[in-house]
N, C-alpha and C positions, 0 to 999 in steps of 0.2 A: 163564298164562291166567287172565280174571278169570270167577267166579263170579256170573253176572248174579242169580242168584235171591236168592243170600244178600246181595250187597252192594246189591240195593234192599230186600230182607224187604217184595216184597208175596205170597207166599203164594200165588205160580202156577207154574204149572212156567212153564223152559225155553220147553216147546217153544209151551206159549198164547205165553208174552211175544213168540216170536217170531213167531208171526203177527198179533198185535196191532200189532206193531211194523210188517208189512209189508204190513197195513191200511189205517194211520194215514199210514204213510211213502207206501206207495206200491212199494218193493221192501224187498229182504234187510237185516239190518244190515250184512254184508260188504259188498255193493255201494254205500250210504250211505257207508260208511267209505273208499271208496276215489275217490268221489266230492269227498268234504270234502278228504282229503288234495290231490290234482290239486287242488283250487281255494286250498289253499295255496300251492300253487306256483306258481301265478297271480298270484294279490297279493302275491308275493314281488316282483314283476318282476323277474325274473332277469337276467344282465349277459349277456353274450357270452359272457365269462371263464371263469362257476359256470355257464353250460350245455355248451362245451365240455369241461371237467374233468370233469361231470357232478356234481356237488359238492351240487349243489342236489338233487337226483334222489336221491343218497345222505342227507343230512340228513333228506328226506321221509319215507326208509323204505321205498324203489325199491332194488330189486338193481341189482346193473351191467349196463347195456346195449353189448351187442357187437352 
C-alpha cells in the first residue's frame, strides 16, 4: 500500500488530503479509482473472445466473475 502523505511531502495528513481530494473530485479516491479503471476497459474495446474468458476483467484488476 502507498503512503500518500510521504510520497507527495505536502505536510497534511491523510485524512485533509482526503477530503480535499473529495472536494475537488467530487467523491472518494476509491471510487475515482474504480471509475478510471471501468473506463479502461472501455477504450480497450474488448473482443468477444477477452470478454468471454473474462481476460480483460482480469488484466483490469477485477476478481473473477461467477
Amino acid at each position: 500500500m502507498l503512503d500518500i502523505e510521504k510520497d507527495l511531502n505536502t505536510g497534511i495528513s491523510q485524512r485533509q488530503l482526503r477530503r480535499i481530494f473529495e472536494f475537488y473530485v467530487g467523491d472518494t479516491a476509491k471510487t475515482f479509482s474504480k471509475v478510471i479503471r471501468f473506463q479502461n476497459i472501455l477504450r480497450a474495446k474488448p473482443s468477444k473472445q477477452s470478454l468471454r474468458q473474462n481476460k480483460l476483467f482480469f488484466d483490469a484488476g477485477y476478481g473473477g466473475f461467477y
